[in-house]
C-alpha positions as CSV (number, residue, x, y, z in Angstrom):
1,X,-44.4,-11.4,29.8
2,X,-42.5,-8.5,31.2
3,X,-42.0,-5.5,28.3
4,X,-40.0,-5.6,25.9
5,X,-37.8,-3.3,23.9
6,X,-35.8,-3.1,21.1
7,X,-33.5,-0.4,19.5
8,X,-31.5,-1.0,16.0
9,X,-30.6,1.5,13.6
10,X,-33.6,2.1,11.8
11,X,-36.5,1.5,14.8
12,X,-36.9,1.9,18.4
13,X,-40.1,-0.4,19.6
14,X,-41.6,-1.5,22.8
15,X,-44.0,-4.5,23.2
16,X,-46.4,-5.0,26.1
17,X,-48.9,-7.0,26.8
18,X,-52.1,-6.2,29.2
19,X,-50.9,-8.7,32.1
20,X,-47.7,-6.3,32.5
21,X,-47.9,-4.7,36.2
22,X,-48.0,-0.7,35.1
23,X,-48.1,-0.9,31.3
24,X,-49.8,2.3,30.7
25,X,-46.5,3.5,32.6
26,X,-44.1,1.8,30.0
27,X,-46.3,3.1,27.1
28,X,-46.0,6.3,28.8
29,X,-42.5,6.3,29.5
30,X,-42.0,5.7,25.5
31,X,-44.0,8.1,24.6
32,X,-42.2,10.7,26.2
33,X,-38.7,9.5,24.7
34,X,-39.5,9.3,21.2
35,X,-42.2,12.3,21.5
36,X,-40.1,14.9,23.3
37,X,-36.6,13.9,21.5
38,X,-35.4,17.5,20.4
39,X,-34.1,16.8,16.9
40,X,-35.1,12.9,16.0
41,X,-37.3,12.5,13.1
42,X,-39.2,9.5,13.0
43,X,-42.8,8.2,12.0
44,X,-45.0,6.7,15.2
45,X,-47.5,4.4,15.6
46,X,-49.6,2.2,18.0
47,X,-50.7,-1.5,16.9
48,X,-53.2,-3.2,18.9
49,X,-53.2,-7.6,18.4
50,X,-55.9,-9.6,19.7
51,X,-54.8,-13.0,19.8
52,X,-52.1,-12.5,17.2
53,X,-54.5,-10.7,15.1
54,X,-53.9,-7.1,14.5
55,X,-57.0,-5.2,16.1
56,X,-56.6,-1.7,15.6
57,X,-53.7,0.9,14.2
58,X,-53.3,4.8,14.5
59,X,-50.4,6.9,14.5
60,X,-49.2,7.8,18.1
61,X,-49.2,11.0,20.0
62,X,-50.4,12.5,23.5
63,X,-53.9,11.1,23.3
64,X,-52.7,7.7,22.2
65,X,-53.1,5.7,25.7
66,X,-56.5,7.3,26.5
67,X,-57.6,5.1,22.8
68,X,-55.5,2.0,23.8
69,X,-57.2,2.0,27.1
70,X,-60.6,2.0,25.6
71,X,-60.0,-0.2,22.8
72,X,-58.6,-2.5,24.9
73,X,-61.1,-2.1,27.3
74,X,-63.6,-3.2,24.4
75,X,-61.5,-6.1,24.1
76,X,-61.2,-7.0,27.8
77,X,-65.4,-7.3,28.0
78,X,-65.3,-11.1,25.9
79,X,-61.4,-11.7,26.6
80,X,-60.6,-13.2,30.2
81,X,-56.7,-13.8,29.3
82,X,-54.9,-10.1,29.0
83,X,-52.1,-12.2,27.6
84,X,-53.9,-12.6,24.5
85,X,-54.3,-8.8,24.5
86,X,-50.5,-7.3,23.2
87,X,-50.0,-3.6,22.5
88,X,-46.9,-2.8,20.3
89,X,-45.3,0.7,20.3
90,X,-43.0,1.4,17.2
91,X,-40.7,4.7,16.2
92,X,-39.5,4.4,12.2
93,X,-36.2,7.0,12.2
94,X,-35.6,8.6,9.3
95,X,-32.4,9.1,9.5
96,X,-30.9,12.0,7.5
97,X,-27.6,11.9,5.9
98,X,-25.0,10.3,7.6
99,X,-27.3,10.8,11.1
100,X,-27.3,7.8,13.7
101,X,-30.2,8.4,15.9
102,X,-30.5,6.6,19.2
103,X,-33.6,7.1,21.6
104,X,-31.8,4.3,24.2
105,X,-28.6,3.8,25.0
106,X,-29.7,0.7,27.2
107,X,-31.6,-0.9,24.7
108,X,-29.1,0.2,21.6
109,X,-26.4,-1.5,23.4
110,X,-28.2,-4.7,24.1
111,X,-28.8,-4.6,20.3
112,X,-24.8,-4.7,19.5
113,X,-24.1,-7.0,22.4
114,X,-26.2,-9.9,20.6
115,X,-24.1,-10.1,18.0
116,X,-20.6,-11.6,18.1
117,X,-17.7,-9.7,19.7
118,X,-15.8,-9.6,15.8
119,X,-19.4,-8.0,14.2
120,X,-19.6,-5.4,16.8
121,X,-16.1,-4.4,16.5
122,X,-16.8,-4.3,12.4
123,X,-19.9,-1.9,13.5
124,X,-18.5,0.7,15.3
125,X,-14.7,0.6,13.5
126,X,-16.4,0.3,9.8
127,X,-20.3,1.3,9.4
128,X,-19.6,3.8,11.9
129,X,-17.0,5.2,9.2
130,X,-18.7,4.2,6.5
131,X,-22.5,5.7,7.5
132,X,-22.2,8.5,9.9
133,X,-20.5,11.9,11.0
134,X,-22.5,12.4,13.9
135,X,-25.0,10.7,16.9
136,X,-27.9,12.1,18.3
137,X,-29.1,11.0,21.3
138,X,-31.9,12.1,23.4
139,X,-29.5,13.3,25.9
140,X,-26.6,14.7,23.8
141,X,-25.4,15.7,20.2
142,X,-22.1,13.9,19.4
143,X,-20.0,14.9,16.0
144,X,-17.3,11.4,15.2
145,X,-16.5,12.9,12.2
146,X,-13.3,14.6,13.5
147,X,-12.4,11.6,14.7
148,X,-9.5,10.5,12.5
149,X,-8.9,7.0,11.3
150,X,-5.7,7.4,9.1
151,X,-3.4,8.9,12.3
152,X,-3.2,7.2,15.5
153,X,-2.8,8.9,19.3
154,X,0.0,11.3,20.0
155,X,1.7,8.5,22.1
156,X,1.9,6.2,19.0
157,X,4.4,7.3,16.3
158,X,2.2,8.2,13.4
159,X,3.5,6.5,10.8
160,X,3.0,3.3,12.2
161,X,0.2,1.3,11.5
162,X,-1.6,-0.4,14.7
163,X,-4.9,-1.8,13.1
164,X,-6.4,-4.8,14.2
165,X,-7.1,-5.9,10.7
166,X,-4.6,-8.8,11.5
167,X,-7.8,-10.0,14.0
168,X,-10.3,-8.7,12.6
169,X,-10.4,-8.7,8.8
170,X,-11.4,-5.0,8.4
171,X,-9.1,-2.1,7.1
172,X,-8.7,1.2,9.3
173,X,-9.7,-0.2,12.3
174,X,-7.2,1.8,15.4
175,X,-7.5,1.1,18.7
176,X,-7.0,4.8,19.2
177,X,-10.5,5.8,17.4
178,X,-12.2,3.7,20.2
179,X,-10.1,6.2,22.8
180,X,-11.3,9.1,21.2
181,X,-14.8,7.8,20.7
182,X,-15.2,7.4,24.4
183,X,-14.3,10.8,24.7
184,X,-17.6,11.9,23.3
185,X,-20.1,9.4,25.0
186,X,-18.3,10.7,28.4
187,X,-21.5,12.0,29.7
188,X,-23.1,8.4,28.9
189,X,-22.3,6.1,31.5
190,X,-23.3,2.9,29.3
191,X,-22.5,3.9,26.0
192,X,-19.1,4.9,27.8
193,X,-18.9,1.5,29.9
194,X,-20.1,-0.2,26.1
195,X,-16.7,1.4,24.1
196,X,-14.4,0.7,27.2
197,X,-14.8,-2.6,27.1
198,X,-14.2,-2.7,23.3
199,X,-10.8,-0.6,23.8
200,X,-9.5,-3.3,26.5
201,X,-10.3,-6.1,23.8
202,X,-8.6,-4.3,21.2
203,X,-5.2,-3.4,23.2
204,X,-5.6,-7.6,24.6
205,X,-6.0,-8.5,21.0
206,X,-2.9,-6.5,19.7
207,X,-0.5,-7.5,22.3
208,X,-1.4,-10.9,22.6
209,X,0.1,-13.7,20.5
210,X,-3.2,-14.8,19.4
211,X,-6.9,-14.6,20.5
212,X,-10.3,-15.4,19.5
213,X,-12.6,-12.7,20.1
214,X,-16.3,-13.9,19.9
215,X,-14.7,-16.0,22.7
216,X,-13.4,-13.5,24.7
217,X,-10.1,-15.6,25.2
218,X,-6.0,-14.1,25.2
219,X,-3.3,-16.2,24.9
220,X,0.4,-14.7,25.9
221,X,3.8,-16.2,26.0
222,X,4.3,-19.2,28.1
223,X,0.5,-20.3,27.2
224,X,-1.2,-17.8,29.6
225,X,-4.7,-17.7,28.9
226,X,-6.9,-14.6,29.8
227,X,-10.9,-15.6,29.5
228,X,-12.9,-12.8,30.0
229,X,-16.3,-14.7,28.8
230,X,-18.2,-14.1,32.0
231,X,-16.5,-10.7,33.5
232,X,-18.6,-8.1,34.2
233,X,-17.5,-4.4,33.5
234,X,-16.1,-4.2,36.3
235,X,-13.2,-6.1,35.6
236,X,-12.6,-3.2,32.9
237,X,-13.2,-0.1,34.9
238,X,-10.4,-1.5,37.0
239,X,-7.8,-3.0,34.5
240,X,-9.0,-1.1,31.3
241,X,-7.2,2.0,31.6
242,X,-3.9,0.1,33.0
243,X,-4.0,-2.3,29.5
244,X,-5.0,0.7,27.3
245,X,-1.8,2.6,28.6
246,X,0.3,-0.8,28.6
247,X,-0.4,-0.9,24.8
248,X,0.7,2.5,24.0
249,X,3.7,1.8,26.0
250,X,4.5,-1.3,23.6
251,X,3.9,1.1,20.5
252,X,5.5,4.3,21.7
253,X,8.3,3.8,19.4
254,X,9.6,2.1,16.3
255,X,11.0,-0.7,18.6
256,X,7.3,-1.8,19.1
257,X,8.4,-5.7,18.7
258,X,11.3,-5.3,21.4
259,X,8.2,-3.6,23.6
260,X,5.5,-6.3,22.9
261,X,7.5,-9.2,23.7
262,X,8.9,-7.8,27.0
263,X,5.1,-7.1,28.0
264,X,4.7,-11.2,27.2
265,X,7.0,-12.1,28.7
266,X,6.3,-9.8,32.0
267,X,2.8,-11.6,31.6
268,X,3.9,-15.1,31.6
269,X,6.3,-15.0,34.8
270,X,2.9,-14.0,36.8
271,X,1.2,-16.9,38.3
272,X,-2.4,-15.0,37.9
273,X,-2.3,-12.6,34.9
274,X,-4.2,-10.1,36.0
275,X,-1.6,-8.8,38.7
276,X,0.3,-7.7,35.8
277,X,-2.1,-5.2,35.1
278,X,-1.0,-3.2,37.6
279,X,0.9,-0.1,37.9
280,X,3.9,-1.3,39.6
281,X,4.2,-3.3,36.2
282,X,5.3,-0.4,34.2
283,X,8.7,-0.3,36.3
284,X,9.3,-3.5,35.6
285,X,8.6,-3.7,32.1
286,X,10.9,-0.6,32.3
287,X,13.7,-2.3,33.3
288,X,13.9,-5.0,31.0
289,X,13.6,-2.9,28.0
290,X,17.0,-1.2,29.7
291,X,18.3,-4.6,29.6
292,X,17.5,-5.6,26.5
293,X,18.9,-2.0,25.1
294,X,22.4,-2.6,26.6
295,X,22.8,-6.1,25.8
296,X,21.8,-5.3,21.8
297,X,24.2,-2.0,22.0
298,X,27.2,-3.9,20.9
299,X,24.9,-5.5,18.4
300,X,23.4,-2.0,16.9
301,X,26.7,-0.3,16.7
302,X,27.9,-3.5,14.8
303,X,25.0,-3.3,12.5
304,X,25.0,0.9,12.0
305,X,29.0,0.4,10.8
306,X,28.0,-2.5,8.4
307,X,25.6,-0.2,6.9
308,X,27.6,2.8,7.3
309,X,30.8,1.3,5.4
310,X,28.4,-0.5,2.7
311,X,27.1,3.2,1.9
312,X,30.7,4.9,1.8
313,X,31.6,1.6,-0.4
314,X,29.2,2.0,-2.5
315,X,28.6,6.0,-3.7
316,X,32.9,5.6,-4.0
317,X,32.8,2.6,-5.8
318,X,29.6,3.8,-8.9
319,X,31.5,7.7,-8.3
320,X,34.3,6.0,-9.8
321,X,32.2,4.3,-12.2
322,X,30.5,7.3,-13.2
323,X,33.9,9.3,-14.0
324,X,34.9,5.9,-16.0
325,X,32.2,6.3,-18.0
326,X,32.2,10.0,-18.6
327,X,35.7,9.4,-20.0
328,X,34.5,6.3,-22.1
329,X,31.8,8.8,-23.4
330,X,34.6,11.3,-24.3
331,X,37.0,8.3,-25.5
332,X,34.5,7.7,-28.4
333,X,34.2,11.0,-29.3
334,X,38.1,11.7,-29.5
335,X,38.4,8.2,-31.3
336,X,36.2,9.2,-33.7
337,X,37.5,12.4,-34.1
338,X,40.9,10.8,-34.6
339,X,39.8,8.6,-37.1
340,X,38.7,11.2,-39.4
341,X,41.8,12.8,-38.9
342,X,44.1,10.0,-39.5
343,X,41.9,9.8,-43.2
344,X,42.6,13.0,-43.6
345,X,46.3,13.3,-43.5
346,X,47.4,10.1,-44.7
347,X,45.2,10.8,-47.8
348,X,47.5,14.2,-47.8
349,X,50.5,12.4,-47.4
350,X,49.6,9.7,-50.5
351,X,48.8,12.1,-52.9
352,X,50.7,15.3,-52.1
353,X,47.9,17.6,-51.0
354,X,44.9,17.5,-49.1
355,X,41.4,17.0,-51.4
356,X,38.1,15.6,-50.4
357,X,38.5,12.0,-49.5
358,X,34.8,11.1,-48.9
359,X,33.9,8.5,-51.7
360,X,31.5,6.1,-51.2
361,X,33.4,3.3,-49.1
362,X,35.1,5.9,-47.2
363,X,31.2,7.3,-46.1
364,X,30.0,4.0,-45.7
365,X,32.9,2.9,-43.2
366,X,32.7,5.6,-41.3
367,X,28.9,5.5,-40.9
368,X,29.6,2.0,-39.4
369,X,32.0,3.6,-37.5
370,X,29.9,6.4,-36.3
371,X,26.8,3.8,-35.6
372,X,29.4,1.8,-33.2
373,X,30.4,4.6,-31.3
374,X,26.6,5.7,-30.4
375,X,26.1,2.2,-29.5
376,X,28.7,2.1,-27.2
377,X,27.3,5.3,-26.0
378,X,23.9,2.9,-25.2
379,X,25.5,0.2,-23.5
380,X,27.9,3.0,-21.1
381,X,25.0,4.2,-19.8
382,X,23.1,1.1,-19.8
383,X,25.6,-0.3,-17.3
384,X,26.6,2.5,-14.9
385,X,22.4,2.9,-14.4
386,X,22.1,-0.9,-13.5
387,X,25.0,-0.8,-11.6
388,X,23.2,2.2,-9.8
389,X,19.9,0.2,-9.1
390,X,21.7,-2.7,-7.7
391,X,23.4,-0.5,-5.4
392,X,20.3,0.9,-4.2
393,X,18.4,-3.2,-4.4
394,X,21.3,-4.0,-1.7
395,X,20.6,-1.4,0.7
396,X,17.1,-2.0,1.0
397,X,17.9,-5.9,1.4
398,X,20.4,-5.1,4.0
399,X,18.2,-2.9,6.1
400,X,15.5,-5.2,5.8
401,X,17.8,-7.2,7.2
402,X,18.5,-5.4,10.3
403,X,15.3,-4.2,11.0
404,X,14.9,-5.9,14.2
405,X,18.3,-4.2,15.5
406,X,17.7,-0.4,14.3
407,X,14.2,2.1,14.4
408,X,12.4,2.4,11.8
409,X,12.8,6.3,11.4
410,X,16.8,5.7,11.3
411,X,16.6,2.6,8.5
412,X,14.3,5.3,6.8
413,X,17.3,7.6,6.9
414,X,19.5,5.5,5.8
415,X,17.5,4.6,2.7
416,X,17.1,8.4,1.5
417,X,20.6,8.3,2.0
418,X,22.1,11.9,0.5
419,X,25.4,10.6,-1.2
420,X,24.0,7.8,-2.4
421,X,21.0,9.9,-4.0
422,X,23.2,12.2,-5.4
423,X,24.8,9.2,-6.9
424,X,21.8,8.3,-8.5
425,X,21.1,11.6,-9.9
426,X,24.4,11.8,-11.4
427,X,24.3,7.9,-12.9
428,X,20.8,9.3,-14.9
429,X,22.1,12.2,-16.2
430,X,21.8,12.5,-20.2
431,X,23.9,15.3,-20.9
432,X,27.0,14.5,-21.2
433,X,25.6,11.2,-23.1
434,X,23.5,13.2,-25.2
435,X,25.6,15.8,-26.2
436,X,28.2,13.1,-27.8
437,X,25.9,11.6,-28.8
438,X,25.1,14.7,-31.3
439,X,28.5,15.6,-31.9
440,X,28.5,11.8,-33.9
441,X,25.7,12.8,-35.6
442,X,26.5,16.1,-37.0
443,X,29.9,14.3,-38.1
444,X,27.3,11.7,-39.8
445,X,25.8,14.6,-42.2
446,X,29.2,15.7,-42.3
447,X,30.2,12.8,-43.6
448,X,27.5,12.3,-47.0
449,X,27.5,16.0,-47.5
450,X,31.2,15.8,-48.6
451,X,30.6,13.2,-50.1
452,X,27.8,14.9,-52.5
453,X,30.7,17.6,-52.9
454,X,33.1,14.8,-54.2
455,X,31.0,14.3,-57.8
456,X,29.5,16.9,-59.8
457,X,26.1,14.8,-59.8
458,X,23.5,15.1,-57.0
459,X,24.2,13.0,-53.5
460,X,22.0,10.2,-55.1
461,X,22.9,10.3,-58.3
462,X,26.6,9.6,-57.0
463,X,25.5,7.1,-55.0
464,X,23.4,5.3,-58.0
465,X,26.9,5.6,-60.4
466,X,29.0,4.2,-57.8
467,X,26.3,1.5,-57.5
468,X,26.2,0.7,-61.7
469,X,30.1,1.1,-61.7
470,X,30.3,-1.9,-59.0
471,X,27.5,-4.1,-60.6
472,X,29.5,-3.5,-64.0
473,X,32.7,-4.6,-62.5
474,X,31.0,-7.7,-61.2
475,X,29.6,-8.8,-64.6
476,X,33.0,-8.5,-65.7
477,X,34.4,-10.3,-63.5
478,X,31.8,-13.4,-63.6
479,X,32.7,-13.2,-67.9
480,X,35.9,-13.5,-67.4
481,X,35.4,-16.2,-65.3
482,X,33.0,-18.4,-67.7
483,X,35.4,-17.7,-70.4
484,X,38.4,-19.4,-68.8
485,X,36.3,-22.3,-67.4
486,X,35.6,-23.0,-71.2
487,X,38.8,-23.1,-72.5
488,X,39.7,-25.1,-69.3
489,X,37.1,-27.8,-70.5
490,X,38.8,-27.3,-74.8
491,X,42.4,-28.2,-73.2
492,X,41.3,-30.9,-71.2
493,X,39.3,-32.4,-74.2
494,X,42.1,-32.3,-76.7
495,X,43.9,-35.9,-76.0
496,X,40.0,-37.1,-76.9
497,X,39.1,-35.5,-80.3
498,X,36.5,-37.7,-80.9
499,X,34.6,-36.2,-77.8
500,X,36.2,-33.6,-78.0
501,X,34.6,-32.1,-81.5
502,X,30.8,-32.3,-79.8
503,X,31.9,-30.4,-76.4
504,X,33.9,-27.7,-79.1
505,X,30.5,-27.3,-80.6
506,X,28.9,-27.4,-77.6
507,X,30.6,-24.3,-76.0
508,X,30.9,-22.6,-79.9
């Protein structure tokens, strides 16, 4: 059994057994890595197994082999088959906060690549984030934590969001973090080679039209397959920088849709898909975006006036609105106004000269007068604000409409657009609202403090004497009433005497 090693996060091992040609040499050749690794922190040891048993432990350190040879040796005097005989090297990391130590970048990497394509992408994109700011290796010191994950490259617009959460069900997960991150490891010819490969995948995976990435298989317009199952790197040393530039070219701009289905459709009229990831490709996929731009010009000037006249439209149609309601707002205060006017003088006019008019119906009819006229206050504001949101509710709907026709850095400008903010603004403002509002309600207090003038008793006790006067009226009246029912009943009795003398008793 040849020897074996193994590098995760947390150990770095190596397992030999005595029939390995030149194991002291593999024992030594550990030693030295995880011994003279400037910077790792880790606990060693040496574990000796005799026919699966364990045989003898010790920690390891320079004199380690010169014990493993003689203990083995021991072993070797009643033991003909050195298979039987295993030695088993082991390196515990303690890794310190947010610290990824690696010892191998061989053996790390043949770690990752046993796991599916989708779990190593979820490694490096996510527990990478997640765990660690830096790597140490035994042959450089490598700080991710600059590395951002919330903007993308300088070719890519910034506010666009190019994750490959749509393939791989993880958040923050940029194909440009795997550019910069290969940027670091560039004096590390695997770990380099390792995130390469993972940068292709990810540009494939985004501008295909759908994949499966534990299967290494692309499918693009026109059912073009890419299988990339058994290619060895150097399929991406020679296509992996050409497809890494080909997807910022589909995302250098808002029109990233436009881009990505050019690039498709490029791909399917090749009969062999990898000559069109080739440089000559570029002026091709050139071209037709020029094509598609002049034959969708007429269509995005048509669009840009639509939403140019609905925007004029609309701020003159709810200005107009907002001056109609101002002048409703002022129309109830002059009303008012007039109403207490018209009180005034025509009471004048009746009785010669002009007295305090505020009795107690006269207050009471204009407080329901006064309570209608903040109302309609209420419901003149109340509209011109809806009228204001719906504006705003069909804008949105129409450039979400025309999305496909215009960037999305102009259809941003057109939703903050300036008019139709200012609109807004002016639609929510209170003053004019609220001042009228208090204008009524001085008039209000007004109103039942003449009317505590009017009697010489208090404001309530005016209000309780009106109150009795009424109530007194009304028994009065409902007397009056019983009084000519009876002698209603005495007349209609009198042709019937003999019934007549019991009901006359009756009512007596």
């Amino acid at each position: 059994m040849p020897a074996q090693f193994f590098e995760d996060e947390n150990t770095y091992s190596c397992a030999l057994t005595l029939d390995v040609e030149d194991w002291a040499t593999h024992f030594n050749n550990f030693t030295n890595t995880v011994l003279n690794a400037q910077n790792h922190s880790a606990r060693y040891s040496v574990t000796i197994f005799h026919a699966g048993d364990e045989e003898e432990s010790f920690k390891l350190d320079e004199r380690s082999l010169d014990k493993v040879q003689k203990c083995t040796s021991d072993i070797l005097d009643y033991e003909t088959d050195k298979t039987n005989v295993s030695i088993k090297l082991v390196a515990t990391k303690i890794n310190l906060d947010r610290v990824l130590q690696v010892y191998s970048s061989k053996h790390f990497i043949t770690y990752l690549e046993s796991k599916k394509m989708t779990l190593q992408f979820k490694y490096i994109l996510s527990t990478w984030k997640d765990r660690y700011d830096r790597i140490r290796h035994t042959n450089f010191d490598a700080d991710i934590s600059d590395i951002s994950f919330t903007c993308g490259d300088n070719h890519i617009l910034s506010n666009k969001t190019r994750a490959l959460h749509n393939v791989i069900d993880i958040e923050s997960c940029y194909v440009e973090y795997l550019n910069d991150l290969n940027t670091k490891f560039f004096n590390d010819t695997l770990l380099f080679d390792y995130i390469l490969k993972l940068r292709t995948l990810a540009s494939l995976a985004i501008l295909c039209r759908k994949c499966s990435l534990d299967r290494l298989n692309f499918v693009f317009d026109g059912d073009k397959t890419l299988n990339l199952a058994n290619e060895e790197i150097k399929f991406y040393h020679s296509f992996g920088q050409v497809i890494y530039d080909m997807y910022l070219w589909g995302y250098c701009d808002e029109r990233h849709p436009t881009r990505v289905s050019i690039i498709n459709h490029v791909i399917a009229q090749h009969q062999h898909i990898r000559d069109s990831f080739k440089r000559y490709v570029f002026d091709i996929l050139e071209s037709n975006y020029k094509v598609y731009i002049a034959d969708n010009f007429e269509q995005y000037v048509e669009v840009t006036s639509k939403l140019s006249d609905f925007l004029y439209e609309t701020t003159a149609k709810i200005g107009d609105k907002i001056s109609d309601s101002i002048s409703s707002t002022r129309n109830v205060l002059i009303l008012t106004l007039s109403y207490f006017f018209t009180i005034i003088v025509f009471t004048g006019i009746d009785k010669g000269k002009v007295e305090n008019v505020f009795n107690f119906e006269i207050a009471a009819l204009s407080t329901i007068f006064i309570f209608g006229g903040l109302l309609n206050l209420h419901w003149i504001r109340k509209e011109i604000v809806s009228n204001t949101e719906l504006a705003r509710t069909q804008l949105n709907e129409m450039v979400d409409r025309y999305t496909y026709y215009i960037g999305d850095s102009e259809l941003n400008g057109i939703r903050k657009c300036n008019s139709l903010s200012l609109v807004e603004t002016k639609a929510k403002q209170l003053r004019v609202y609220v001042s009228t509002a208090l204008v009524l309600l001085v008039l209000l207090i007004f109103v039942w403090w003449m009317y505590s003038l009017k009697s010489p008793l208090s404001f309530w006790d005016s209000i309780v004497a009106d109150t009795q006067k009424t109530t007194e009226a009304l028994i009065k009246t409902e007397d009056n009433e019983k009084q000519d029912k009876a002698l209603n009943i005495i007349s209609a009795n009198q042709d019937k005497p003999d019934k007549a003398i019991p009901a006359q008793k009756n009512m007596l």
